[in-house]
Backbone as CSV, one residue per row, in Angstrom:
resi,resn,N_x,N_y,N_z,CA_x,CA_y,CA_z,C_x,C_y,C_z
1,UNK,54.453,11.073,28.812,55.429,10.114,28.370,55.482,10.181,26.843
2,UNK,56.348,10.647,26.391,57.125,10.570,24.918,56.804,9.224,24.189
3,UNK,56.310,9.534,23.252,55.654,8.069,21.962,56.623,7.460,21.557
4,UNK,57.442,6.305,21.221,58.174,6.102,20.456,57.590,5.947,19.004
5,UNK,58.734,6.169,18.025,58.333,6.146,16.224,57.184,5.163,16.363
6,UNK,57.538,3.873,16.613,56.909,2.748,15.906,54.977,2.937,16.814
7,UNK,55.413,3.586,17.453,53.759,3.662,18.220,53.685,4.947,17.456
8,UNK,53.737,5.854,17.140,53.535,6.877,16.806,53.157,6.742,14.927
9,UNK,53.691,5.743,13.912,53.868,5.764,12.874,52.541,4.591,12.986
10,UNK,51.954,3.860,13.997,50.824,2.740,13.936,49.667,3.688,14.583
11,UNK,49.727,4.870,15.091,48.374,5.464,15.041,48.266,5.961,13.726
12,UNK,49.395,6.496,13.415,49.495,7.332,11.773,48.307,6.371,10.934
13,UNK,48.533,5.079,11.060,48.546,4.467,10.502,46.699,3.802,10.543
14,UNK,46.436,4.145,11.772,45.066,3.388,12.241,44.263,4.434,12.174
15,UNK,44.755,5.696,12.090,43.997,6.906,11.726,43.568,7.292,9.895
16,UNK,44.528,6.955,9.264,44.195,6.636,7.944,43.345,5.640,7.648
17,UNK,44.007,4.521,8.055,42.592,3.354,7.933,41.577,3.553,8.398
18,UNK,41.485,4.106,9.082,39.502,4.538,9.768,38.795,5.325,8.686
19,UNK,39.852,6.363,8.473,39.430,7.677,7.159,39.201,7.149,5.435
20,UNK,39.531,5.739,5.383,39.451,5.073,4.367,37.495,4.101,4.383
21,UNK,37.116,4.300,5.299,36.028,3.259,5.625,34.845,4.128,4.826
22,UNK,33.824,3.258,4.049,32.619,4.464,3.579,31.649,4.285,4.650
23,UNK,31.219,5.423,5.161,30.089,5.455,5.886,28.771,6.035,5.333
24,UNK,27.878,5.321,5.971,26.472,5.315,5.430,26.421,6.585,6.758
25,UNK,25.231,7.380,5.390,24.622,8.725,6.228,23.647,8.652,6.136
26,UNK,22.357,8.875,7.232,21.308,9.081,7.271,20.918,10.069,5.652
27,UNK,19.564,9.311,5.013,19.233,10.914,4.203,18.761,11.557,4.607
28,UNK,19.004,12.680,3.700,18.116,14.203,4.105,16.892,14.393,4.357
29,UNK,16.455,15.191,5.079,14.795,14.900,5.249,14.009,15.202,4.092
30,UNK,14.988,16.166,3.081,13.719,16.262,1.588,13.648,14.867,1.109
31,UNK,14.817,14.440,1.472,15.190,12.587,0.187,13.920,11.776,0.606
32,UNK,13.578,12.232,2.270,12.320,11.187,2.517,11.124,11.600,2.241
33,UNK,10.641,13.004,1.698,9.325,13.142,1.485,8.410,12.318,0.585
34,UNK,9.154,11.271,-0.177,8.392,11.108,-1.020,7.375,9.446,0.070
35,UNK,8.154,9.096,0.096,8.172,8.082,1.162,7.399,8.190,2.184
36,UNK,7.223,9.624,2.606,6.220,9.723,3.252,5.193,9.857,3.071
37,UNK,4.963,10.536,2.186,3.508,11.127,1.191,3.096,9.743,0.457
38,UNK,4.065,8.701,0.457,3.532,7.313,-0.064,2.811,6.905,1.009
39,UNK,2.972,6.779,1.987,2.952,6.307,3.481,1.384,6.613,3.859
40,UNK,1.678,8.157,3.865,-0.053,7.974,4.293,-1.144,8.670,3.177
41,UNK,-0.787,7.945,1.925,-1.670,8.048,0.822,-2.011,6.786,0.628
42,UNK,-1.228,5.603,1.220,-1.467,4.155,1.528,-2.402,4.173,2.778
43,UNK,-2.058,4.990,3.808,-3.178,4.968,4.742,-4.663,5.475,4.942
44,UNK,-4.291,6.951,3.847,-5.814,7.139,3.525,-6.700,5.880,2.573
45,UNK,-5.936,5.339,1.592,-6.258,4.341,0.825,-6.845,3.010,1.702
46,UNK,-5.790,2.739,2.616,-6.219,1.703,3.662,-7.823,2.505,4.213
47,UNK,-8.231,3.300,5.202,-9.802,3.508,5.465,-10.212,3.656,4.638
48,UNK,-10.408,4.119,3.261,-11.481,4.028,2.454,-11.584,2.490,2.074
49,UNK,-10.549,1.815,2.334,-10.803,0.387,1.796,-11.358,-0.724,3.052
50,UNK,-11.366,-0.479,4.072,-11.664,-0.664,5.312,-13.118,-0.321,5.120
51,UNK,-13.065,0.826,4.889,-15.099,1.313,4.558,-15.517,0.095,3.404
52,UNK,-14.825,0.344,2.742,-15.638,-0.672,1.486,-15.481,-2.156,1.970
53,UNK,-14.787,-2.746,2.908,-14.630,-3.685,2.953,-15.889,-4.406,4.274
54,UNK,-15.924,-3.149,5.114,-17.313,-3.368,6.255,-18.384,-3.074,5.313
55,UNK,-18.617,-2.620,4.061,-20.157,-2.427,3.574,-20.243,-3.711,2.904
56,UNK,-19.330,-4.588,2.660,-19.738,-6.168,1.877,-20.177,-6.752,2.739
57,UNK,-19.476,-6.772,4.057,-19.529,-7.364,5.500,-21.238,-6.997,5.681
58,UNK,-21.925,-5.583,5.788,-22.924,-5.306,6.332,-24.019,-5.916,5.320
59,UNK,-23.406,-6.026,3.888,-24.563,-6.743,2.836,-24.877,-8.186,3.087
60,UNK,-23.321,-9.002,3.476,-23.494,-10.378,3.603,-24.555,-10.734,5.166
61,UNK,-24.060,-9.526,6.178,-24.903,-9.829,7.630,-26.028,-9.539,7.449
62,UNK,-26.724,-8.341,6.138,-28.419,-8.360,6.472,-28.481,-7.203,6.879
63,UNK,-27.600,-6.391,7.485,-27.606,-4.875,7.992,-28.161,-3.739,7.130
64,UNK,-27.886,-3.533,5.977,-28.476,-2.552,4.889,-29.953,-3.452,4.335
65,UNK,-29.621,-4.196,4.036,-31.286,-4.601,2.998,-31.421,-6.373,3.904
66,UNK,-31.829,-6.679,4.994,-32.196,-7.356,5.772,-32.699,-8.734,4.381
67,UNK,-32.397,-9.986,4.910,-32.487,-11.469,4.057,-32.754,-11.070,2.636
68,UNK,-32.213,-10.200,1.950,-31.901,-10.657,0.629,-30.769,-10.680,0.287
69,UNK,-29.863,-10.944,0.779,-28.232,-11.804,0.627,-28.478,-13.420,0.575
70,UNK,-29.294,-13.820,0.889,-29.376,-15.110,0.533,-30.164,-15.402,-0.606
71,UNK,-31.214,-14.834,-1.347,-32.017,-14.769,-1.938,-31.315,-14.603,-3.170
72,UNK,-29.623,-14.118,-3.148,-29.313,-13.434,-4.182,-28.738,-14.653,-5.128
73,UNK,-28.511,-14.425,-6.345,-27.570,-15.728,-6.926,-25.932,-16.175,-6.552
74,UNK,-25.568,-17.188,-6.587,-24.445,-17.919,-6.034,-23.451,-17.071,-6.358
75,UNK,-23.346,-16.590,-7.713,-21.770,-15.753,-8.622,-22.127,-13.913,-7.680
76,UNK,-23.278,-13.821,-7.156,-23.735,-13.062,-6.819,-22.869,-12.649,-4.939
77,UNK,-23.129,-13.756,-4.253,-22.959,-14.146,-3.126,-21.376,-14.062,-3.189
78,UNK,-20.613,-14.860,-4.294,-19.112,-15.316,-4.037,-18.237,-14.068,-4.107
79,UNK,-19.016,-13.365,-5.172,-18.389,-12.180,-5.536,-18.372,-11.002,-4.245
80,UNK,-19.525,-10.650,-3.379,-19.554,-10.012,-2.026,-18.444,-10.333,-1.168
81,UNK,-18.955,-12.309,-0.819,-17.596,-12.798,-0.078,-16.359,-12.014,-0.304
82,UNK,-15.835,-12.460,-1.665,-14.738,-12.144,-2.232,-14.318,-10.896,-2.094
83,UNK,-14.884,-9.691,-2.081,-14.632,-8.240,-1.491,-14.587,-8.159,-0.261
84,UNK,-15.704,-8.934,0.478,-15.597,-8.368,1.719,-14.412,-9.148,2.859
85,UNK,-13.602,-9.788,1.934,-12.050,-10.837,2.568,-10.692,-9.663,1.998
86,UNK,-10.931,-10.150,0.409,-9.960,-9.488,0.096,-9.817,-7.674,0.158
87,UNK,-11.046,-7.044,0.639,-10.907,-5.794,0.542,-10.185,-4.734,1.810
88,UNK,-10.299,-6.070,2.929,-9.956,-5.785,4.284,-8.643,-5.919,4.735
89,UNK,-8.076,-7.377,4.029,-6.798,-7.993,3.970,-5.830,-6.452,3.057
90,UNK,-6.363,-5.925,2.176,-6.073,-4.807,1.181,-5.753,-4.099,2.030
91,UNK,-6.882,-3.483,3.103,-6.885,-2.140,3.805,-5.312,-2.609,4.915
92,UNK,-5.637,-3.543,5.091,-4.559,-4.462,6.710,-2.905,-4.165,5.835
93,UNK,-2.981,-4.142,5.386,-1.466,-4.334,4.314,-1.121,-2.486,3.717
94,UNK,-2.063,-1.908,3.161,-2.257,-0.776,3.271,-1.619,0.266,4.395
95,UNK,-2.171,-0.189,5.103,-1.734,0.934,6.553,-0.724,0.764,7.010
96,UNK,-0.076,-1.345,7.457,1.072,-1.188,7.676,2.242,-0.624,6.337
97,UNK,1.580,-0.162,5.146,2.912,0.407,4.424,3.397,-0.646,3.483
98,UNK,3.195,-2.141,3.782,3.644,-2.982,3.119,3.807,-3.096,1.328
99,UNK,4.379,-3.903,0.820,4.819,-3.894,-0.657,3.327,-4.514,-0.619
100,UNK,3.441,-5.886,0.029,1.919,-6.747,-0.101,0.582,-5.707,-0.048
101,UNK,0.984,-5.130,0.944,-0.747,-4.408,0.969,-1.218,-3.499,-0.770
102,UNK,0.280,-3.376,-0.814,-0.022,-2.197,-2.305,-0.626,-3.178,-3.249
103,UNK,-0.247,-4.525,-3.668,-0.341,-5.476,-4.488,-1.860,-5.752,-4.106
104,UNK,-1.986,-6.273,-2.835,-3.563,-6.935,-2.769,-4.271,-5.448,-3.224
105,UNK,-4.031,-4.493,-2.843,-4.761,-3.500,-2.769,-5.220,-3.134,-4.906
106,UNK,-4.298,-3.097,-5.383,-4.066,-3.421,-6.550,-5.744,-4.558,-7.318
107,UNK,-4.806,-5.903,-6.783,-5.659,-6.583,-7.137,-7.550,-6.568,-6.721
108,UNK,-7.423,-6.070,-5.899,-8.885,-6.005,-4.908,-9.510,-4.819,-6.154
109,UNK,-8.789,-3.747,-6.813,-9.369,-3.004,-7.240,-9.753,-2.860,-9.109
110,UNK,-8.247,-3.633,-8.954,-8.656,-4.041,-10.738,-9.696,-5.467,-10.734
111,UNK,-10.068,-6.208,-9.289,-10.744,-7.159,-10.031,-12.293,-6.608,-9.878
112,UNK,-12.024,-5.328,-8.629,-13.905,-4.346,-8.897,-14.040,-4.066,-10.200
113,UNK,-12.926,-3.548,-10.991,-12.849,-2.651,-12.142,-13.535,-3.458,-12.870
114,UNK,-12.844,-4.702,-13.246,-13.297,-6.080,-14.144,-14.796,-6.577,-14.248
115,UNK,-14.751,-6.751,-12.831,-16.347,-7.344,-12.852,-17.271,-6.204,-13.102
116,UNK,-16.733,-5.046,-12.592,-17.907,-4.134,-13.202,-17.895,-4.002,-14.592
117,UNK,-16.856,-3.644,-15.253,-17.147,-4.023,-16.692,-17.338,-4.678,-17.079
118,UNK,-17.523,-6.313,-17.213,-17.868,-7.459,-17.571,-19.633,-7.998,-16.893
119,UNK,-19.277,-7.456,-15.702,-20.623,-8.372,-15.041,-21.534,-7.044,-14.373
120,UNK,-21.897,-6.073,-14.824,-22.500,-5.161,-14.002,-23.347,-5.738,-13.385
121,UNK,-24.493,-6.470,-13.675,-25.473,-6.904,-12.970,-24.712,-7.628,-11.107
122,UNK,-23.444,-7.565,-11.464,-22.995,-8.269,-10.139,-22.346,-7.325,-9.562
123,UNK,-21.856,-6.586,-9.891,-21.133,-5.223,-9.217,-21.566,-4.433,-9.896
124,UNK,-22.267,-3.388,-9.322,-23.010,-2.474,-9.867,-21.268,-0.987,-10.120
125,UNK,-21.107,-0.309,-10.988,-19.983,1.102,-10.689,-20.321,1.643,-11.671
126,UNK,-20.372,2.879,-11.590,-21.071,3.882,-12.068,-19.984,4.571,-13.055
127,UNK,-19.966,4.980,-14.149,-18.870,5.614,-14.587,-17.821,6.469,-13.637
128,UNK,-18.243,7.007,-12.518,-17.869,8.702,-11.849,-16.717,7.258,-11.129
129,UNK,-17.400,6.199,-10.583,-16.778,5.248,-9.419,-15.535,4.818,-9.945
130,UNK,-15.928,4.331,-11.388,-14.950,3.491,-12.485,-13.497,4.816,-12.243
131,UNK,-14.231,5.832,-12.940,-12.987,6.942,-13.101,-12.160,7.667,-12.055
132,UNK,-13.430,7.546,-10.605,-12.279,7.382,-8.967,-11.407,6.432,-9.264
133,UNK,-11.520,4.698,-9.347,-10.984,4.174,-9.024,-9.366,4.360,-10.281
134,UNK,-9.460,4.317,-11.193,-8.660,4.290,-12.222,-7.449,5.909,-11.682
135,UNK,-8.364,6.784,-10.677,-7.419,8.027,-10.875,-6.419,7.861,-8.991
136,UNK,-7.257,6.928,-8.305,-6.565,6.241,-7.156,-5.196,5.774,-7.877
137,UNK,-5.271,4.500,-8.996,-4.313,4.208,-8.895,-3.414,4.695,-9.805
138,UNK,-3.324,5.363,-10.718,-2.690,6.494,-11.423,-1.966,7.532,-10.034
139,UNK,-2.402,7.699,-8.978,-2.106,8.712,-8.454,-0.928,7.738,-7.558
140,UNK,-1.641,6.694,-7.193,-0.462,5.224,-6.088,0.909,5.272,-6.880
141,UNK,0.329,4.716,-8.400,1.357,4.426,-8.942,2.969,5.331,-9.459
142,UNK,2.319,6.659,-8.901,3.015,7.666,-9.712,3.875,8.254,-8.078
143,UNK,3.259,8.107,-6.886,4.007,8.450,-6.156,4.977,7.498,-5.836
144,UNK,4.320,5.784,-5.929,5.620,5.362,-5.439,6.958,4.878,-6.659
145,UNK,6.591,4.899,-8.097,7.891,5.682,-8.952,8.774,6.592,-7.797
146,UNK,7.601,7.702,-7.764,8.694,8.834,-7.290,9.659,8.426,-6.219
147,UNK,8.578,7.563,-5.281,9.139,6.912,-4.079,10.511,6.247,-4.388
148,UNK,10.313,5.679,-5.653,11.828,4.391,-5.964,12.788,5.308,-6.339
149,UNK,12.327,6.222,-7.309,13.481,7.546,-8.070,13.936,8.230,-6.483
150,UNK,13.343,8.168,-5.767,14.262,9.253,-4.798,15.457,8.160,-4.515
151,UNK,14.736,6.792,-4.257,15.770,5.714,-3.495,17.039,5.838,-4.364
């Protein structure tokens, strides 16, 4: 059956308007590498922080050096607590990828950094530990730049 004009000049017409719409395209799979290599450099980051976060756990239970966690001083005690909460919550945020996990993870590590420079007697870090931790986040910080520059 033969179109008349006016049906024929309103597809014209609904076919242009479709061709006018912007469509979102998946990116390329290079656009996501960076994103990924953020991904599970956050997840290796998450188990090593998971490890550090069960060895505060095993100091506060008595497991490595049996009743001298209580014996120890109070700034002594709060400061363990304090790693062995926030270091786990770090790792938990970490793995799922989260903005939060990067931040606690952040904070969990500049406040090791701190107290070891300020309070060694309470956090013991060794220069070699100090200069891991400082090249962790030099290395976080630089992929997820890259991560935002790809976005």
């Amino acid at each position: 059956m033969p179109r008349s004009a006016s049906q024929k000049g309103t597809l014209d017409l609904a076919k242009d308007h479709a061709s006018d719409r912007i469509e979102e395209r998946p990116a390329s799979p290079a656009a996501l590498r960076w994103g990924f290599v953020l991904t599970w450099y956050m997840r290796i980051l998450a188990i090593l922080w998971i490890m550090k976060g069960l060895s505060a756990w095993a100091l506060i239970l008595g497991i490595w050096t049996p009743g001298h966690f209580e014996s120890r001083t109070t700034g002594y005690q709060a400061t363990i607590i304090y790693f062995a909460i926030i270091d786990l919550i770090a790792a938990v945020g970490l793995w799922m990828g989260s903005s939060w996990g990067g931040i606690m993870w952040l904070l969990a590590v500049m406040s090791h950094l701190v107290l070891a420079a300020f309070f060694p007697s309470v956090v013991s870090s060794g220069l070699l530990t100090m200069a891991f931790f400082f090249a962790l986040i030099a290395v976080y910080l630089g992929i997820a730049w890259l991560e935002a520059q790809e976005k």
